[in-house]
PDB file with SEQRES, HELIX, SHEET and CRYST1 records, atoms N, CA, C and O in Angstrom:
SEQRES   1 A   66  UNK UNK UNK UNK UNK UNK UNK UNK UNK UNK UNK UNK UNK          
SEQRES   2 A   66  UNK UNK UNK UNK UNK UNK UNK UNK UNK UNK UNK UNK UNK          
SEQRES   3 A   66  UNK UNK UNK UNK UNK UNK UNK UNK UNK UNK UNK UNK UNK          
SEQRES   4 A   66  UNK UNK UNK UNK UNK UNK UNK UNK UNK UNK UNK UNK UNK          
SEQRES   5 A   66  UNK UNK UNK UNK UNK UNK UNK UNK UNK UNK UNK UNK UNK          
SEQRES   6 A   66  UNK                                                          
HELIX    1 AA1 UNK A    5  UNK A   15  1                                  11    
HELIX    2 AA2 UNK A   20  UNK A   28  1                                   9    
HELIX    3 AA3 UNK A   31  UNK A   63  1                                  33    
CRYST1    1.000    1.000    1.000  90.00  90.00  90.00 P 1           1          
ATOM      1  N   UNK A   1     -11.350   0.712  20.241  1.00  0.00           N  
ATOM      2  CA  UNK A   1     -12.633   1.153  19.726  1.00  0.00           C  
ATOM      3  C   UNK A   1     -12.459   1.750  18.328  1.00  0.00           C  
ATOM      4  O   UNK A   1     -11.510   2.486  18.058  1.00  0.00           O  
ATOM      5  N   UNK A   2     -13.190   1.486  17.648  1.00  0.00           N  
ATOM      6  CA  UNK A   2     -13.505   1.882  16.371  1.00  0.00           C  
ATOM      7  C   UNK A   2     -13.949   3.287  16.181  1.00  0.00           C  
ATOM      8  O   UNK A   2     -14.998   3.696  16.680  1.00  0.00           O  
ATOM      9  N   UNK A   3     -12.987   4.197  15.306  1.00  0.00           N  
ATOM     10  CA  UNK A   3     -13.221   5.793  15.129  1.00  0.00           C  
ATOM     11  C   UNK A   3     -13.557   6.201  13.383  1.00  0.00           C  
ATOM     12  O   UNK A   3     -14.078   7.225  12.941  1.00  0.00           O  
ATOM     13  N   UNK A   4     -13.245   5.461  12.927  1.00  0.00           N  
ATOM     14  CA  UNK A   4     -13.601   5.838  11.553  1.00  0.00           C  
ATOM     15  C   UNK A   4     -14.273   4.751  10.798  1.00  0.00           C  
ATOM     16  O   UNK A   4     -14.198   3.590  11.199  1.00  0.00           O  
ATOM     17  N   UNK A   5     -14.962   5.089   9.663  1.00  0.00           N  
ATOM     18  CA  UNK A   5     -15.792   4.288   8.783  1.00  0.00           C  
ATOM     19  C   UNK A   5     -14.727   3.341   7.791  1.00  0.00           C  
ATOM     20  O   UNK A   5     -15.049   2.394   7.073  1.00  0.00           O  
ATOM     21  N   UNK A   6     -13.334   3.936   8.005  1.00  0.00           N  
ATOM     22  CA  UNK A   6     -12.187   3.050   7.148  1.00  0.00           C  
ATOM     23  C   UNK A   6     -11.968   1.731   8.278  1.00  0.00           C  
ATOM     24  O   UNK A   6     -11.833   0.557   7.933  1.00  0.00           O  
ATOM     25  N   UNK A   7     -11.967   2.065   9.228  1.00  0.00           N  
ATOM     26  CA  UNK A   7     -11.910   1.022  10.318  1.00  0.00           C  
ATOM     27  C   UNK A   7     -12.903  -0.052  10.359  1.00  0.00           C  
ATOM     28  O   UNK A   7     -12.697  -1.217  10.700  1.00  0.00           O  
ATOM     29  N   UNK A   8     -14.120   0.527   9.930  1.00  0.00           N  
ATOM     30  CA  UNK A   8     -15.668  -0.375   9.688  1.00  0.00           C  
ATOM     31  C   UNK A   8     -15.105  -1.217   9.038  1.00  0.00           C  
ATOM     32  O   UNK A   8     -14.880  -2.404   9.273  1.00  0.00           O  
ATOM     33  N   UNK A   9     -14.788  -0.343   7.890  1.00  0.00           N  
ATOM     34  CA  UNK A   9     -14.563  -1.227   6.137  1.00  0.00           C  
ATOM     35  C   UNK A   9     -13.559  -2.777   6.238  1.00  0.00           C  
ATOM     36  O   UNK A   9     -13.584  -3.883   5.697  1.00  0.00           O  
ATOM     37  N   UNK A  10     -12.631  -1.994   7.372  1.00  0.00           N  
ATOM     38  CA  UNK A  10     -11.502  -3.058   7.814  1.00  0.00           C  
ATOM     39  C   UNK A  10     -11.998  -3.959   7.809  1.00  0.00           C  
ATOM     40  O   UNK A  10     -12.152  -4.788   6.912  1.00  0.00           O  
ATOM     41  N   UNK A  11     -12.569  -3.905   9.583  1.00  0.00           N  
ATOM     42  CA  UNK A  11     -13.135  -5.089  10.500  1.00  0.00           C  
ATOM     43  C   UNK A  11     -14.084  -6.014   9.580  1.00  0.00           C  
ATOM     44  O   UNK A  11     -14.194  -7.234   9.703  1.00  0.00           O  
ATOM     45  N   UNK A  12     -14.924  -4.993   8.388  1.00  0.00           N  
ATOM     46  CA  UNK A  12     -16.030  -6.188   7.946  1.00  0.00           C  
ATOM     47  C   UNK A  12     -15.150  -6.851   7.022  1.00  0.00           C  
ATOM     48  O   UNK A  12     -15.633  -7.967   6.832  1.00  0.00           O  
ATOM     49  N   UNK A  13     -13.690  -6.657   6.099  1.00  0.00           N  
ATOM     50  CA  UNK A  13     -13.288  -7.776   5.400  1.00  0.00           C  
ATOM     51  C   UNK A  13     -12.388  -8.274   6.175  1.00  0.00           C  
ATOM     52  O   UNK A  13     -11.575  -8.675   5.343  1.00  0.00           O  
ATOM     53  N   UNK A  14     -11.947  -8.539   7.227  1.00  0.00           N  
ATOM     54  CA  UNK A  14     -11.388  -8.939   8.128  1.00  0.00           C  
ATOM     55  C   UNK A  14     -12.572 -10.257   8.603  1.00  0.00           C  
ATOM     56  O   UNK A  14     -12.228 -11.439   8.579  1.00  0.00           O  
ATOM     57  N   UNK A  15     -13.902  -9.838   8.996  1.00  0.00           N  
ATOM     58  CA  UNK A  15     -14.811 -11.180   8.591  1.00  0.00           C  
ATOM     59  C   UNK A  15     -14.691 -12.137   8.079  1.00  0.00           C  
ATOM     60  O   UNK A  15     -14.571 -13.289   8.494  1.00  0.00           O  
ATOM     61  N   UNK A  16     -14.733 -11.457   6.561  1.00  0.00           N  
ATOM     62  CA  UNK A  16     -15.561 -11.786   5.915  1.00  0.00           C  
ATOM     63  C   UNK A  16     -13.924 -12.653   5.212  1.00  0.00           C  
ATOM     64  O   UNK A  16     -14.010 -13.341   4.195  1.00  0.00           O  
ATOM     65  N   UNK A  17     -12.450 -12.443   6.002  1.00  0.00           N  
ATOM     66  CA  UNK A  17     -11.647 -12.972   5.832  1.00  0.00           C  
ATOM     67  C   UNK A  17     -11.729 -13.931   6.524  1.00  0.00           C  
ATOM     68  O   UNK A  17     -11.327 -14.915   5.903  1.00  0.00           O  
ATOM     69  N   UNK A  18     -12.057 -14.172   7.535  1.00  0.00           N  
ATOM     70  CA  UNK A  18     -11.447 -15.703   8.608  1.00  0.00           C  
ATOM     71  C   UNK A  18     -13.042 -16.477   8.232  1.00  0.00           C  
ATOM     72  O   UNK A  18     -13.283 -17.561   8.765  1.00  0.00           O  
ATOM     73  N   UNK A  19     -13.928 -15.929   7.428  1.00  0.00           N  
ATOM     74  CA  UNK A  19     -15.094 -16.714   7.392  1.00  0.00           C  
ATOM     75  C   UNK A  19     -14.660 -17.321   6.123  1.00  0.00           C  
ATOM     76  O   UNK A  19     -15.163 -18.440   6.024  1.00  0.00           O  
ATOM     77  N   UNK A  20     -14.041 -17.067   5.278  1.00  0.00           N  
ATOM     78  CA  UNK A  20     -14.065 -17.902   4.035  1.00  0.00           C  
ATOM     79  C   UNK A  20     -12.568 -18.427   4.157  1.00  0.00           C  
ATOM     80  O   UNK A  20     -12.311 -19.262   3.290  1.00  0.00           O  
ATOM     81  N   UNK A  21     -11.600 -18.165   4.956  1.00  0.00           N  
ATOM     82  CA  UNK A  21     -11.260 -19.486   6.031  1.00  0.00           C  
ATOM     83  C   UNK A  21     -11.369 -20.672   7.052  1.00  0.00           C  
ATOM     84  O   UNK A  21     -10.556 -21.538   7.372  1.00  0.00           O  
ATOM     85  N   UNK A  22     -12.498 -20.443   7.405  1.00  0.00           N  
ATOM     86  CA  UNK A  22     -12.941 -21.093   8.291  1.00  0.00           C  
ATOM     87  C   UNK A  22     -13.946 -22.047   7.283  1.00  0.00           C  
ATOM     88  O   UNK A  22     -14.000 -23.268   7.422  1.00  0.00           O  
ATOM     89  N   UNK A  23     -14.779 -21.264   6.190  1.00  0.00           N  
ATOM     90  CA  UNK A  23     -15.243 -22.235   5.189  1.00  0.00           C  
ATOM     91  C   UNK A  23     -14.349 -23.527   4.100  1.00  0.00           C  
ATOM     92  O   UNK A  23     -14.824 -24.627   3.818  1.00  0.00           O  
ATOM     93  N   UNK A  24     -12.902 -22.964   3.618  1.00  0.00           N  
ATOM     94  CA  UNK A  24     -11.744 -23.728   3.153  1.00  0.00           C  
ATOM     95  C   UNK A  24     -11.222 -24.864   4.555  1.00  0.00           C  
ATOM     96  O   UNK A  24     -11.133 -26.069   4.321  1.00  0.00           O  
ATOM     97  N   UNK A  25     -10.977 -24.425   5.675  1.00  0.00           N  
ATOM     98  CA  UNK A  25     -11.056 -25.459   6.801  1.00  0.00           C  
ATOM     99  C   UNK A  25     -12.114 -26.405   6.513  1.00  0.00           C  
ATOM    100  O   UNK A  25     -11.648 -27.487   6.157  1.00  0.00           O  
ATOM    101  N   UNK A  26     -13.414 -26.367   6.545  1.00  0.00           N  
ATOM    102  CA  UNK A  26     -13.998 -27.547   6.639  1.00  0.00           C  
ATOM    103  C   UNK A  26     -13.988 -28.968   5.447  1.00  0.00           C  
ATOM    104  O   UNK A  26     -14.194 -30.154   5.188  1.00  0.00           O  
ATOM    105  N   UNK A  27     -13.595 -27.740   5.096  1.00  0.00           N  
ATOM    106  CA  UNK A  27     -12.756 -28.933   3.135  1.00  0.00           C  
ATOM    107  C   UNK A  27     -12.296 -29.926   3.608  1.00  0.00           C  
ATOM    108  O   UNK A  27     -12.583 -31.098   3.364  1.00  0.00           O  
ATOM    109  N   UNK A  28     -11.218 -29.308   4.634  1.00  0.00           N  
ATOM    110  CA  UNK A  28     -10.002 -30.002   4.655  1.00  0.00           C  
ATOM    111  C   UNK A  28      -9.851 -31.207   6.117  1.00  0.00           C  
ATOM    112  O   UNK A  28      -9.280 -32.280   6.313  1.00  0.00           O  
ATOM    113  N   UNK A  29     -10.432 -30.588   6.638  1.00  0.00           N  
ATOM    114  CA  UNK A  29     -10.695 -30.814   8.169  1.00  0.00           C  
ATOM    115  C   UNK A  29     -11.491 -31.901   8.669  1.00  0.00           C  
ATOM    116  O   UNK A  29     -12.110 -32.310   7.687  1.00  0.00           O  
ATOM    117  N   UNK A  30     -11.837 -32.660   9.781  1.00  0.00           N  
ATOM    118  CA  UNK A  30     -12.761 -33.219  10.396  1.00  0.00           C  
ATOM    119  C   UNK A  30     -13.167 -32.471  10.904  1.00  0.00           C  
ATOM    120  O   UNK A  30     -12.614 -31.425  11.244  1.00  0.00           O  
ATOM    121  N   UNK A  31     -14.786 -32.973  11.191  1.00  0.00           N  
ATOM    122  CA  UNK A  31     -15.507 -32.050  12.253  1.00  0.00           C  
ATOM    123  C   UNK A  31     -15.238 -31.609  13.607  1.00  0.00           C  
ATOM    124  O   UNK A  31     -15.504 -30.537  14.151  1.00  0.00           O  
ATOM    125  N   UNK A  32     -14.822 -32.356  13.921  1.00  0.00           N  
ATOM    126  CA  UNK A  32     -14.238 -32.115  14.986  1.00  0.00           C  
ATOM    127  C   UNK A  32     -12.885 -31.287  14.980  1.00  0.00           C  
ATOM    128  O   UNK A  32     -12.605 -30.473  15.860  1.00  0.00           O  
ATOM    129  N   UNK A  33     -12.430 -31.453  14.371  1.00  0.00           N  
ATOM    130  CA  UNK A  33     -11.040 -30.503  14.198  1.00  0.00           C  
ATOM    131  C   UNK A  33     -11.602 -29.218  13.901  1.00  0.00           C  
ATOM    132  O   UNK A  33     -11.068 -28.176  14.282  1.00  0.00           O  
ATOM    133  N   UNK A  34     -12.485 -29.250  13.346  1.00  0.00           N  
ATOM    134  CA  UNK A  34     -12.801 -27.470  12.593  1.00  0.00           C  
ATOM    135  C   UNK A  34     -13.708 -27.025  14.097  1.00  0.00           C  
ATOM    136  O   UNK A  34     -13.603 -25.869  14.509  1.00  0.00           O  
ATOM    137  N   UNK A  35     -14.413 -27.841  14.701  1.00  0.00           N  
ATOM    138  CA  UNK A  35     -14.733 -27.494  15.750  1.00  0.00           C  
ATOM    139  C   UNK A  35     -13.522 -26.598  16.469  1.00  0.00           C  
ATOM    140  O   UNK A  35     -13.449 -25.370  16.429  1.00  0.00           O  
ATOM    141  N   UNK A  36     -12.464 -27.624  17.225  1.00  0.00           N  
ATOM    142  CA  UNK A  36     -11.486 -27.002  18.224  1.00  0.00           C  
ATOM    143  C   UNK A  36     -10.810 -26.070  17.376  1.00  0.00           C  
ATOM    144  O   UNK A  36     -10.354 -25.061  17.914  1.00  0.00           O  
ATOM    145  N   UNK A  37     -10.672 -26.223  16.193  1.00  0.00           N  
ATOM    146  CA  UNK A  37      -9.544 -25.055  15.693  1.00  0.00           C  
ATOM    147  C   UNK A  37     -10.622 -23.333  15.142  1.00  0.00           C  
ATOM    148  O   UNK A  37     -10.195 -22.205  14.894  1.00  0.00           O  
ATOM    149  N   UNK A  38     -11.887 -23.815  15.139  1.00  0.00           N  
ATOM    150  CA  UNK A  38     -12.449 -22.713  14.855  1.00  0.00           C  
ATOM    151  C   UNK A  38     -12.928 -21.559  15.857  1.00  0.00           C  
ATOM    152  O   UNK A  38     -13.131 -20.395  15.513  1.00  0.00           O  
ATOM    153  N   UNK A  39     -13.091 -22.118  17.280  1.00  0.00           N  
ATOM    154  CA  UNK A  39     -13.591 -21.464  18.569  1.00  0.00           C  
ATOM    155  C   UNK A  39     -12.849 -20.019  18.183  1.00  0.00           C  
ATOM    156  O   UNK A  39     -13.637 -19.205  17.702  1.00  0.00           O  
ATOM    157  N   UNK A  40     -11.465 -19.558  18.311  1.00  0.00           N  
ATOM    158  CA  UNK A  40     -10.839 -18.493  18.704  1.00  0.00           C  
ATOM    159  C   UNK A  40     -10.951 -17.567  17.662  1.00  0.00           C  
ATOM    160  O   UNK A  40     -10.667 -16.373  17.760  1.00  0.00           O  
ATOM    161  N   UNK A  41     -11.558 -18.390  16.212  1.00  0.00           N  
ATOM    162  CA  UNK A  41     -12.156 -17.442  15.034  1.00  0.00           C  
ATOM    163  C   UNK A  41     -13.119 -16.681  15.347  1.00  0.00           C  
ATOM    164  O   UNK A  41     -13.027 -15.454  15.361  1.00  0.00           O  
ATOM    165  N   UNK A  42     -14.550 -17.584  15.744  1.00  0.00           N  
ATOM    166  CA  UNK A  42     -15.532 -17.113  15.595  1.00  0.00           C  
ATOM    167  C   UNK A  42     -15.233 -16.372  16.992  1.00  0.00           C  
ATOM    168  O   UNK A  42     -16.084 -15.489  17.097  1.00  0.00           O  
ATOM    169  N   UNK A  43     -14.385 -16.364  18.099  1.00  0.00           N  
ATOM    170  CA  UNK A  43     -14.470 -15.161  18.982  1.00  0.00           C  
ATOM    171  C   UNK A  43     -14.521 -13.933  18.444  1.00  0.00           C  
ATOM    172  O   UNK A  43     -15.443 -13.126  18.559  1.00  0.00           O  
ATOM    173  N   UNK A  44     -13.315 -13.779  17.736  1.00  0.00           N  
ATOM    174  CA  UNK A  44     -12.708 -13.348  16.838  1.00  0.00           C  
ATOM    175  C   UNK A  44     -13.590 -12.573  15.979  1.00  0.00           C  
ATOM    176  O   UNK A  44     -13.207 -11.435  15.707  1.00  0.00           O  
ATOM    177  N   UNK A  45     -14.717 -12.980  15.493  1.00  0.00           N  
ATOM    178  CA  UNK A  45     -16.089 -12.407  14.598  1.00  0.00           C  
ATOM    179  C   UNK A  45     -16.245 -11.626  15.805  1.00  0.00           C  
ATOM    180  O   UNK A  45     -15.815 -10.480  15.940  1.00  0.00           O  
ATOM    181  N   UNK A  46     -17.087 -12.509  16.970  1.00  0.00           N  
ATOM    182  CA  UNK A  46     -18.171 -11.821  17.676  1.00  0.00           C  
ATOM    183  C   UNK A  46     -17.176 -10.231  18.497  1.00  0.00           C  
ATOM    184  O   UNK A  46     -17.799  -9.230  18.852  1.00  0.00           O  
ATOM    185  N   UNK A  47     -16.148 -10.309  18.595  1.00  0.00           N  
ATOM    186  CA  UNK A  47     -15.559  -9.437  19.144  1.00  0.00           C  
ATOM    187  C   UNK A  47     -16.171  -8.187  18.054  1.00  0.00           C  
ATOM    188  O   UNK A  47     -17.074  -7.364  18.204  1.00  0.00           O  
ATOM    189  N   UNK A  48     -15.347  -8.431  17.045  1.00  0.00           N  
ATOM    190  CA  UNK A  48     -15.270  -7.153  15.403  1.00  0.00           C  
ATOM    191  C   UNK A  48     -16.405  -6.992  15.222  1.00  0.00           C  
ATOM    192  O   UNK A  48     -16.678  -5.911  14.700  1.00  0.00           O  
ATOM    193  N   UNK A  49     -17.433  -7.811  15.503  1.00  0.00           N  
ATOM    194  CA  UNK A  49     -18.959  -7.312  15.140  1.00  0.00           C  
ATOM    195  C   UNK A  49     -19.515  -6.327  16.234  1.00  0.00           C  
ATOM    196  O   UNK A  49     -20.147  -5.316  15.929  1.00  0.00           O  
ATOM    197  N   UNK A  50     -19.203  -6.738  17.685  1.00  0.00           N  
ATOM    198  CA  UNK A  50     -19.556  -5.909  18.138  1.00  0.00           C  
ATOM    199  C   UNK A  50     -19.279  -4.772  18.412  1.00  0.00           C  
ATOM    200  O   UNK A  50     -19.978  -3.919  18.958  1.00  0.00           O  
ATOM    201  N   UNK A  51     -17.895  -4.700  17.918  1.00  0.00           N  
ATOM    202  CA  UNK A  51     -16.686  -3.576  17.779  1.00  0.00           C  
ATOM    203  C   UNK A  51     -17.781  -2.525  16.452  1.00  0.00           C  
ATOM    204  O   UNK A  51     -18.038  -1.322  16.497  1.00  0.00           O  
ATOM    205  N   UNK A  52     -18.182  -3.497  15.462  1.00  0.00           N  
ATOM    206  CA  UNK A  52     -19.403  -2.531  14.063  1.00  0.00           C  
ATOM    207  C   UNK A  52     -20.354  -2.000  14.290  1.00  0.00           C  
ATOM    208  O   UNK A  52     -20.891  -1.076  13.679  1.00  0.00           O  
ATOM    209  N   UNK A  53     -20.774  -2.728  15.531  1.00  0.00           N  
ATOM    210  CA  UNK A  53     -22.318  -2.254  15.930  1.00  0.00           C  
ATOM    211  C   UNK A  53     -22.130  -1.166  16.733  1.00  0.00           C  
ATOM    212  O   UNK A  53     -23.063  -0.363  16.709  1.00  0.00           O  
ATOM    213  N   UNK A  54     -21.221  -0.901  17.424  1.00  0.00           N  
ATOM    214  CA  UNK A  54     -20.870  -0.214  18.298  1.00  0.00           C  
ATOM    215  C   UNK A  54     -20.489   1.256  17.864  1.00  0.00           C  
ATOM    216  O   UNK A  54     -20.928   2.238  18.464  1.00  0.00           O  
ATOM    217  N   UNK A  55     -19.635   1.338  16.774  1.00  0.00           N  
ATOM    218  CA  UNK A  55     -19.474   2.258  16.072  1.00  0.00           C  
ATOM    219  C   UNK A  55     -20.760   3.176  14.955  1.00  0.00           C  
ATOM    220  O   UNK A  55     -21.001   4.326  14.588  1.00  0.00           O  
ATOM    221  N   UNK A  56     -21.410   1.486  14.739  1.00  0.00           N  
ATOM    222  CA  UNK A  56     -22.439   2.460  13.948  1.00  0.00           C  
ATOM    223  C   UNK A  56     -23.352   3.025  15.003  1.00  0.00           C  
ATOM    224  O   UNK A  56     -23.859   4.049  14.545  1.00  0.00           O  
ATOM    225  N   UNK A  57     -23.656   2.850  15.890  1.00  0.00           N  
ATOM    226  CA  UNK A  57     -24.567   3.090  17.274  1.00  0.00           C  
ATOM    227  C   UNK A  57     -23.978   4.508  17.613  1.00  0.00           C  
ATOM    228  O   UNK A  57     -24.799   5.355  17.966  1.00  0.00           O  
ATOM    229  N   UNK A  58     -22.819   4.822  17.555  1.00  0.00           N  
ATOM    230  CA  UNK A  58     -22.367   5.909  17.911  1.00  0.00           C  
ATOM    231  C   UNK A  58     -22.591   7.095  16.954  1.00  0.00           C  
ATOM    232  O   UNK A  58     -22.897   8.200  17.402  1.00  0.00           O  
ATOM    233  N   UNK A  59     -22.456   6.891  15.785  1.00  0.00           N  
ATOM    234  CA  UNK A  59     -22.464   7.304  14.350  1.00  0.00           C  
ATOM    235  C   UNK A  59     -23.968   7.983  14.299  1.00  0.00           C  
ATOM    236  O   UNK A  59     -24.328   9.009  13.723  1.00  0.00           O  
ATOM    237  N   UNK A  60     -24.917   6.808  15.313  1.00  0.00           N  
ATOM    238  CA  UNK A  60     -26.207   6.861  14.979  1.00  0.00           C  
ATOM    239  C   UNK A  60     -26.713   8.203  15.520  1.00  0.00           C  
ATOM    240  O   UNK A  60     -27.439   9.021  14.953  1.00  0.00           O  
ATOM    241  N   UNK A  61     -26.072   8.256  16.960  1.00  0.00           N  
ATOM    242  CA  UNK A  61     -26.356   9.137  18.014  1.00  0.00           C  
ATOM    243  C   UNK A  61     -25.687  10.404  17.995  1.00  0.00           C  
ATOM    244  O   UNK A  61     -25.823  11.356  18.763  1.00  0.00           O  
ATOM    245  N   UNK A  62     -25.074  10.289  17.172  1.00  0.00           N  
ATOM    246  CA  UNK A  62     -23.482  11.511  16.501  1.00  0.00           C  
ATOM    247  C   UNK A  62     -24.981  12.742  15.684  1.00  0.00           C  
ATOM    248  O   UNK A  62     -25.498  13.809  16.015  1.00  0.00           O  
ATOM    249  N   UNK A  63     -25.156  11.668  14.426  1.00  0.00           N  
ATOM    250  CA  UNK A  63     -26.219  12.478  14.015  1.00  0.00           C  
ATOM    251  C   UNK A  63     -27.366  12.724  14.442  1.00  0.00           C  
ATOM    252  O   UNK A  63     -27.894  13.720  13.947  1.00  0.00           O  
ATOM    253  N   UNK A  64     -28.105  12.006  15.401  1.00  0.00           N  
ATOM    254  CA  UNK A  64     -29.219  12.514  15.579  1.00  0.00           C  
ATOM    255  C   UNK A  64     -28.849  14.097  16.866  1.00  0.00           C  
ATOM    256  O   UNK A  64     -29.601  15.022  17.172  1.00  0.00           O  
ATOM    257  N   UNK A  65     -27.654  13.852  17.242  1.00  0.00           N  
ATOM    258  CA  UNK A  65     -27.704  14.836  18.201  1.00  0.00           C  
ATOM    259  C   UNK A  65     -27.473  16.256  17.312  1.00  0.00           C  
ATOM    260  O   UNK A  65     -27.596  17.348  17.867  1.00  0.00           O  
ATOM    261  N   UNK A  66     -27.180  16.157  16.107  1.00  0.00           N  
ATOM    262  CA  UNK A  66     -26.575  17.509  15.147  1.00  0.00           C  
ATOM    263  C   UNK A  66     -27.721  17.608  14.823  1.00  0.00           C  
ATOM    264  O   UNK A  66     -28.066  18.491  14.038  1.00  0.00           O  
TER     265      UNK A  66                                                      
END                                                                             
């Protein structure tokens, strides 16, 4: 779980890393290949995103309770 806003910062260029890999893949790639080789990426997103939302949700409820 995500505890600090340096951790946010991580996870979102960590994105915003395998996405503009996954964009250089299709250069190179068949569709189908970028298909099977991309699945464990975009897990990979949806995991860290919800890992962001999660943190800011907490963040959210951090302050409204102060």
């Amino acid at each position: 779980m995500m505890e600090t806003d340096e951790q946010l910062l991580t996870a979102q260029q960590a994105i915003q890393n395998i996405q503009k890999f996954l964009l250089r893949a299709r250069k190179v790639h068949t569709p189908k290949e970028c298909r099977a080789m991309s699945e464990p990426f975009l897990l990979e997103i949806q995991q860290r995103e919800q890992e962001i939302i999660a943190h800011l949700q907490s963040t959210e409820e951090q302050a409204v309770a102060v």
